[in-house]
Structures are given as C-alpha cells and as structure tokens.
C-alpha positions in Angstrom: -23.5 12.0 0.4 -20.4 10.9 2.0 -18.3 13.3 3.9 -16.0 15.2 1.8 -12.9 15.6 4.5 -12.3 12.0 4.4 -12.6 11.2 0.8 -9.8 13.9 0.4 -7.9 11.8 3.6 -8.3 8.7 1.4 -7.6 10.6 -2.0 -4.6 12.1 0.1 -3.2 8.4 1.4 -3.3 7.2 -2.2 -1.4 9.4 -3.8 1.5 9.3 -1.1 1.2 5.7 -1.7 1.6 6.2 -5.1 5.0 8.3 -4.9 6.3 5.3 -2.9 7.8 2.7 -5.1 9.2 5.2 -7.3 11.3 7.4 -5.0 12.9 3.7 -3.3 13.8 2.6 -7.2 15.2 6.5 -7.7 16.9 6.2 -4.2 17.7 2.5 -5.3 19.7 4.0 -8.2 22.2 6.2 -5.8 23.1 2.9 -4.2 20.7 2.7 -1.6 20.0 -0.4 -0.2 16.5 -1.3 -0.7 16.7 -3.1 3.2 17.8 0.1 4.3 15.3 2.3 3.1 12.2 -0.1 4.1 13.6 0.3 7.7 14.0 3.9 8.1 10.7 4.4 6.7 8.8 2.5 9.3 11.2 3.6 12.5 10.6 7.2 11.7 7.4 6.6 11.0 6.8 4.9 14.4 9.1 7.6 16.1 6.9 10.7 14.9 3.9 9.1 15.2 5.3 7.8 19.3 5.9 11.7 20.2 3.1 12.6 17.9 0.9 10.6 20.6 3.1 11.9 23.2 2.4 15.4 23.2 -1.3 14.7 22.4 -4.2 15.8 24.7 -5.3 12.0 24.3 -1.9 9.6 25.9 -1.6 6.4 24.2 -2.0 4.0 28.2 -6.1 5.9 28.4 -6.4 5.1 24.6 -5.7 1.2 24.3 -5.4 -1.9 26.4 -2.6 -4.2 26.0 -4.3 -6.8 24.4 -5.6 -4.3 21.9 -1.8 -3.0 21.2 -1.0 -6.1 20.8 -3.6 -7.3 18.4 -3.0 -3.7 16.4 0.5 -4.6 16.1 0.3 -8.3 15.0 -1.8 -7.2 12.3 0.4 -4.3 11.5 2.9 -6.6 10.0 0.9 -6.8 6.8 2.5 -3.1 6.7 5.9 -4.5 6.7 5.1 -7.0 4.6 3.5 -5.3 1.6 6.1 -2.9 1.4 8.9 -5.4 2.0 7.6 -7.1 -1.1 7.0 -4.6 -3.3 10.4 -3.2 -2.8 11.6 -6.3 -3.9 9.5 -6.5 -6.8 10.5 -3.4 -8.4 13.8 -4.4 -8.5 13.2 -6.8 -11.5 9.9 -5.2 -13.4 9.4 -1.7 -14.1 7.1 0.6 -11.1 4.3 0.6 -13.5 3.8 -3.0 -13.6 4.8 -3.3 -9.6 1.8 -1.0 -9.0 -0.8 -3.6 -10.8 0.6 -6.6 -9.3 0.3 -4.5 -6.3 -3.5 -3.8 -6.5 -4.4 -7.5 -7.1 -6.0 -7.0 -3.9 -8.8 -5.7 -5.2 -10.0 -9.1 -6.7 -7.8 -11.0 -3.8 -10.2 -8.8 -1.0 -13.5 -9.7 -2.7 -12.3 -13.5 -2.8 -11.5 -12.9 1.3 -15.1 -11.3 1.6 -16.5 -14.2 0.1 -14.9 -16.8 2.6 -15.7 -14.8 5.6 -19.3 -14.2 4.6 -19.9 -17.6 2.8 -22.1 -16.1 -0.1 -21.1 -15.8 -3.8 -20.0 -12.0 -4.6 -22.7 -10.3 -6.8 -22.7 -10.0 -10.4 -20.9 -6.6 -10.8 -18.3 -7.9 -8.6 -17.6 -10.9 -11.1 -17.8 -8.7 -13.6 -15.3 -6.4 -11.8 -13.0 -9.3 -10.9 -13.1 -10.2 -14.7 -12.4 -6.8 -15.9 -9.6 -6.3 -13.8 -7.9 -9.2 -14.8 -8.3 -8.2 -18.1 -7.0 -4.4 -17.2 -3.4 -6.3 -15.7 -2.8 -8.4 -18.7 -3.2 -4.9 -20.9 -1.5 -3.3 -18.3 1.4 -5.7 -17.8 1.6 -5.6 -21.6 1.9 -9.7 -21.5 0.6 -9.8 -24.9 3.9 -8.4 -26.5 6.3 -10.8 -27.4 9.4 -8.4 -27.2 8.7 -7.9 -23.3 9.3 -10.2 -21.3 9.3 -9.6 -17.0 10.9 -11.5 -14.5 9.1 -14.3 -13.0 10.8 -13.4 -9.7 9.4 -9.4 -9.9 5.9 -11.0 -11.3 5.8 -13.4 -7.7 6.9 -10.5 -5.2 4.6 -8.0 -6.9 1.7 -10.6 -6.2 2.6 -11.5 -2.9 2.7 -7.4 -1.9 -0.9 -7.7 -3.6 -2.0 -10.3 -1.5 -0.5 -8.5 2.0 -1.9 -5.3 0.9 -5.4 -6.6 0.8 -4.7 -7.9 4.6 -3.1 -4.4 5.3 -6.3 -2.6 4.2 -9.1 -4.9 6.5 -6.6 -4.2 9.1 -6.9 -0.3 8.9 -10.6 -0.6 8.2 -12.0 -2.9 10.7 -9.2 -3.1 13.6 -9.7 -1.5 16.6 -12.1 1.3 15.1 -12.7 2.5 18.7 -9.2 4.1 18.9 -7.9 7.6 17.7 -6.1 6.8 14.2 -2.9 8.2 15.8 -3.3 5.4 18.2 -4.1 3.1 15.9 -1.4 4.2 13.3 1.4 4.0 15.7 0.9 0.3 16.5 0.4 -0.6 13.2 3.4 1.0 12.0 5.6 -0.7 15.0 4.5 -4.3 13.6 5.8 -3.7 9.7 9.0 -2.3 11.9 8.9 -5.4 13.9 8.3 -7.6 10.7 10.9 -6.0 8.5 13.6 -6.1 11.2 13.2 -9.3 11.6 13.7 -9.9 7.7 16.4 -7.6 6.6 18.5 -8.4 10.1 21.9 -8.2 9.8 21.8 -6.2 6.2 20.1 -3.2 7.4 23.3 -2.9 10.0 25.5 -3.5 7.0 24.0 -1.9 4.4 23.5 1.4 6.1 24.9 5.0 5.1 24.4 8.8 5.9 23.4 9.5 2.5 20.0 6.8 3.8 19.1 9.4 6.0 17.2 12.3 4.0 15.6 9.4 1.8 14.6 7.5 4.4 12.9 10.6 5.4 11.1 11.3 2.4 10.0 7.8 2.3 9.0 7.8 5.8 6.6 10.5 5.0 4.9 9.6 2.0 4.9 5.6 3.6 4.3 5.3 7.0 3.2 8.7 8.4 1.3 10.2 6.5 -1.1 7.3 4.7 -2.0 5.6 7.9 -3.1 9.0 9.3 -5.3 9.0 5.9 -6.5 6.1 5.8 -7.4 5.6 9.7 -8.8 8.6 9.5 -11.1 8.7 6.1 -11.7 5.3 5.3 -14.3 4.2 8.3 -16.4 7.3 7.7 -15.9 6.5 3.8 -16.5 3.1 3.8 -14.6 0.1 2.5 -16.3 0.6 -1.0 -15.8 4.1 -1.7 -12.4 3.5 0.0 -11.2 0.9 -2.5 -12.8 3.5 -5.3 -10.8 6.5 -4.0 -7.8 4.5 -3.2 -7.2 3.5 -6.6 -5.9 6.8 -7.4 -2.7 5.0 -6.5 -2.4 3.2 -9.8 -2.0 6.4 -12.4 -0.4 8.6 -9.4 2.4 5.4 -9.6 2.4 5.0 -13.3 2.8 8.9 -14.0 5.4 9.9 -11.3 7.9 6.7 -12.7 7.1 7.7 -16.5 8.2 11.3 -14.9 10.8 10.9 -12.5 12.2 7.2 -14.1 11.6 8.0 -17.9 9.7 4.2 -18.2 8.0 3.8 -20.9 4.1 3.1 -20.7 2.5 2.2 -23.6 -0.8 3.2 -24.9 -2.3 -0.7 -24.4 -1.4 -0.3 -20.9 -2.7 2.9 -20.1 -5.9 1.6 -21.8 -5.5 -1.9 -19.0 -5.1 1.0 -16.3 -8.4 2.6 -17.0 -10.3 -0.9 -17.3 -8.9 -1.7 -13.5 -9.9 2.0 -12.2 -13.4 1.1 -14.2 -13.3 -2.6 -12.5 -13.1 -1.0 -8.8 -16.2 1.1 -9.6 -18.2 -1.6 -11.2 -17.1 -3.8 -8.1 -18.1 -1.2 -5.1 -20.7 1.4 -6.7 -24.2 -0.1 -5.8 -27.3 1.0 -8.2 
C-alpha cells in the first residue's frame, strides 16, 4: 500500500490547483489584470519559497549544482506556461470547460510516454484515452447547438493542457535527488522567468494595490503550496497513482466556479466529468 502522507500531499496540491482559475476569473472581475496576477503569483511564490530555503537547516549552494539549477529552472517554465495559458483561456470559455481542456494532458502524457519508450500504450490506456475524449465532448457540452465557445478559449485551454503534461514529468522525474523545497524554488523562478518575459511591459502598466492581497491568495494556492505537494508526494506515489489523485482537480474546479462564479454545469457534463475521472483510473490502475 502506498504511503498515505503523500497521497494526501498530492490530494492536497490538486485541490489548490483546483481553486486557481476561479479566484483569477473572480479577481479578473474587480479589474484585475490577468498579467498582473500570473506575476505576483510566481514572485511570491519564489520569494517565500527563497527564504523558506534560507532559514532551512539544508542551504540551497550544499543542495544543488549549477547545472542542476539551471536544468530545474529551464524546465520550470512549463509552470509559467500552463498557467499563462489557462489564464488566458478562461477569459473566453467558462472555468469548467478551462479545467477539461486543461487536463488533456492526461491522453497528451500517455502519447509522450509512447514516444519516449517506443512501444504502443496497453489496452486500458487506449481505452482510457478513448473514454476521456468522450468525457470532454460531454463535458464541453459540444453537442448543444445553443452553446457555442470561443475557438480562441478552446486553443489556449489546449495549449495549458499540453504544458501541463510537461509541467508534471518535470516535477516527477527532475532532479529527484533534491529536497522539494530546492526543487520547488527553481521551478517556480523559470514560470517567473517565462511569464516576465511574456507579459513585459503590461505587468508594469497594468499594476495596482488592490493586486496585492490577490496576488497573495493566488500565490498560495499556485505556486507555494502545490509544488511543495507535489515534489513532495508524487515520487513516493508514483506517476500513476499521481495522475489518479491529481484529478481531484477537475470537480474541485468545476464546484468552486458553479459556487463562487454561479456557472452553470449541466447534468451531461457532470456525467463527461465522471467518465474522465473513470478514464485516469482505467489508464493507471494495473490488475
């Protein structure tokens, strides 16, 4: 049996994740700027999780080489990317179909898996693949012809999908060696690095006082306290039961905007939300 501390560190990192998108669309509706938010989350992420290594027993220069920090970092900006993305993406369709679009990467890692290991995926996995495509077109509610989404929302939610799958090998397999502190922090300071470098000028421009305590909030639930989780729980959980735990960020999503957002999720797509949290199982539970 697996250890039960870090399935409740990888229960715990989904369901921050899950609060994410729907406090930036809440915050988003106060008139703050989406560019804005994305960039205080990840600097105070980074500059609790710099001290938080700081005043550590363990200091960051005995922990990690440079070419390590460096290699941590560069794949960190999948971090920046994903949430860059999705941001964007819940700007044009509602949080509960940015949160499917978002976990495309469970197909989108197996296809990954399959390149790098140059075998065909199993037949539960197919099956799983199938059954999670299935799941998104219920869930997306595609089959109504009085909804119709934005193309542009429907592209950006995919493309957080596709990061999201990079930023979860790079949390599982990078630099296992390292404390997940260490690991976290550098991380962290390539989605800063990536999403300065995309929101530039705006972030200077766009940026108020009332930010600051939502920036905070996001922070928390975005960039300190899942990496901590997820560093933490998912190499002693494994990638499979990782994926299967993590999950819990679809209905933790879908609830808190149907709460907090008053959207309106029908039953079809709750039904296409259970057949994706089926599809992980199928895909990562062996016999």
């Amino acid at each position: 049996m697996k250890d039960y501390k870090s399935i409740l560190y990888v229960a715990a990192g989904a369901c921050s994740y899950g609060l994410l998108a729907t406090l930036v669309k809440y915050a988003n509706k106060l008139g703050i700027h989406t560019g804005v938010l994305t960039f205080l989350q990840f600097l105070i992420g980074f500059l609790f999780l710099l001290g938080f290594n700081y005043f550590s027993k363990s200091k960051i220069q005995e922990q990690a080489s440079l070419p390590v920090k460096l290699k941590l970092t560069a794949w960190g900006m999948s971090l920046g990317l994903t949430s860059t993305l999705y941001y964007l993406a819940i700007q044009y369709i509602p949080v509960s179909v940015g949160i499917i679009l978002l976990m495309q990467s469970i197909w989108i890692s197996l296809i990954v898996e399959a390149l790098i290991k140059k075998q065909m995926p199993s037949k539960a996995k197919i099956i799983g693949v199938v059954t999670v495509l299935l799941g998104t077109a219920l869930s997306t509610d595609i089959f109504s012809e009085t909804k119709a989404l934005d193309t542009r929302g429907l592209l950006l939610g995919f493309g957080a999908g596709i990061s999201y799958a990079v930023a979860i090998f790079s949390s599982s397999n990078i630099a296992n060696q390292l404390p997940s502190p260490v690991r976290s922090l550098f991380l962290v300071l390539g989605g800063l690095l990536l999403i300065i470098i995309f929101w530039n000028i705006q972030i200077v421009q766009q940026m108020t006082l009332k930010a600051l305590p939502w920036g905070l909030i996001i922070a928390l639930f975005g960039t300190v306290l899942p990496p901590l989780f997820f560093t933490r729980g998912i190499p002693r959980t494994g990638i499979a039961l990782g994926n299967i735990i993590s999950s819990l960020e679809i209905p933790i999503s879908t609830i808190s905007a149907v709460l907090l957002l008053h959207e309106t999720v029908s039953g079809i797509q709750w039904t296409g939300i259970v057949l994706i949290l089926l599809a992980v199982t199928v895909i990562n539970l062996r016999k």
